[in-house]
N, C-alpha and C positions, 0 to 999 in steps of 0.2 A: 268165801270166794277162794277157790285154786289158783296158786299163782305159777307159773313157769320161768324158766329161765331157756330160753330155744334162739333159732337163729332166724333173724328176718333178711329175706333173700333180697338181695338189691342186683345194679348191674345188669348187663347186654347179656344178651340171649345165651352166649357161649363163654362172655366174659362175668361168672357171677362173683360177686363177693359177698358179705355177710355182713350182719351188726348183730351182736349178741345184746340182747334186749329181757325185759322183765315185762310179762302178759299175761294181762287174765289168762287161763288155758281155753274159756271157752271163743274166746276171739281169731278170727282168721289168721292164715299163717303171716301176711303180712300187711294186718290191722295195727290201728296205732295201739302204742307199746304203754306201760306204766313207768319205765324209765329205758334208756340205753347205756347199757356198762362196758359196752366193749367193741373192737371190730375182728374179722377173719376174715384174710383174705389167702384164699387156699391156692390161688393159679400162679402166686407168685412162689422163688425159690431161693431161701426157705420162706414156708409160709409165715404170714405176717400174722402172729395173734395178739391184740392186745387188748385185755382188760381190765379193769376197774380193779384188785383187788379188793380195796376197801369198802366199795359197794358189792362186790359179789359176795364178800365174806357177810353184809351186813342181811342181805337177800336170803341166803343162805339160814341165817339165823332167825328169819324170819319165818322159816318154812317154805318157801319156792322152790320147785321139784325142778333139778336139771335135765334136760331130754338126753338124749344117749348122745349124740354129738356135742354137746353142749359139756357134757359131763368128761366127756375125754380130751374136752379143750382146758378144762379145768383141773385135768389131771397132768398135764403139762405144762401147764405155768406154774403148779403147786400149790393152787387156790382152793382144791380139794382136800390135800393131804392137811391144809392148814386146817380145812374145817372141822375134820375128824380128828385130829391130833394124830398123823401118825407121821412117820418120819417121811423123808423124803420131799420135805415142802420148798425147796428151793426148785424143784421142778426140772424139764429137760428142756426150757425152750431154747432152741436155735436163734442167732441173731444174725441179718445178715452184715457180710466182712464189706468195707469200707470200700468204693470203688477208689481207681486208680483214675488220676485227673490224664488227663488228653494230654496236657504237658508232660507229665511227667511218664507217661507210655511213649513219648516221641524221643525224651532225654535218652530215654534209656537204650532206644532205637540208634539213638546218636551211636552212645558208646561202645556200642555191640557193631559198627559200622568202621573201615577200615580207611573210610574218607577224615579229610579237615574239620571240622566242625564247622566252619565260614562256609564252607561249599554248600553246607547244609543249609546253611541260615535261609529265614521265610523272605523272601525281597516282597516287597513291597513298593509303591508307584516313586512314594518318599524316597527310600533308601536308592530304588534304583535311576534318580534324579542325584541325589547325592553320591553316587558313583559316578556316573558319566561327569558331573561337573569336576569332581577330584581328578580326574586320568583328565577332561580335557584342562586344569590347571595346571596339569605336571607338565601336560606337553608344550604348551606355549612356555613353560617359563625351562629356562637352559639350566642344565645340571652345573654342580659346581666345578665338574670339570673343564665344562665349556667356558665357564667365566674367568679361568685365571687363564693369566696371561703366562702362553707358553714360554717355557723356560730351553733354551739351546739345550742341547743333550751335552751332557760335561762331554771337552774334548780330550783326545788322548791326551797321554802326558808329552810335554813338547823333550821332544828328543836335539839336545844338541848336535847343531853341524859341526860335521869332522872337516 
């Protein structure tokens, strides 16, 4: 029996992605598989490949003929150079770089901003219930100026009658 190693097409009409898979050859392109070692997904950036090495290397060695796509996916993760022995087997894959959280894109919004950082802040129903109660506490209750009991303005110095 032929075996292959190709790609079974999944996914929406214009959004397709991939499962790299192990199939009789004479089986349709996307009939059930004899195993699945891997996925590709090509619309994203960079593309997402990831496979199985230890099952590809083991397929491999079994005799499973890569299809040309199949084989240039393998030539990039290093799965091929490994099978032939030739150098190069750490491969080129790309990985993608770690998003930046919502938080910390709005931080930094902050400090590139030539406002307060309070001014900024997210109010909320909470917070902006605990403001109005703080200003109207401040306002009923008298400052401590208001509390102490005014003092006479020191008088001049008593000048003796001539």
């Amino acid at each position: 029996m032929a075996v292959k190693i190709r790609l079974k097409r999944m996914g929406k009409i214009r959004a397709p992605f991939y499962r790299v898979v192990v199939m009789d050859a004479r089986a349709k392109r996307d009939g059930r598989a004899i195993e699945e070692i891997g996925l590709y997904h090509p619309t994203e950036e960079p593309s997402v490949i990831d496979i199985n090495s230890e099952r590809a290397q083991y397929w491999l060695s079994e005799g499973a003929q890569p299809t040309e796509a199949v084989a240039a996916l393998l030539k990039v993760t290093g799965d091929w150079q490994k099978f032939k022995g030739e150098p190069g087997a750490e491969g080129t894959l790309r990985s993608k770089e770690p998003r930046t959280s919502k938080k910390e894109l709005y931080e930094a919004a902050l400090a590139s901003s030539d406002k307060e950082a309070s001014e900024h802040e997210a109010i909320t129903s909470k917070k902006k219930a605990d403001r109005e109660a703080a200003k109207a506490q401040a306002a009923s209750e008298p400052t401590a100026k208001d509390d102490a009991p005014s003092a006479p303005a020191e008088s001049p110095a008593e000048t003796p009658e001539a």
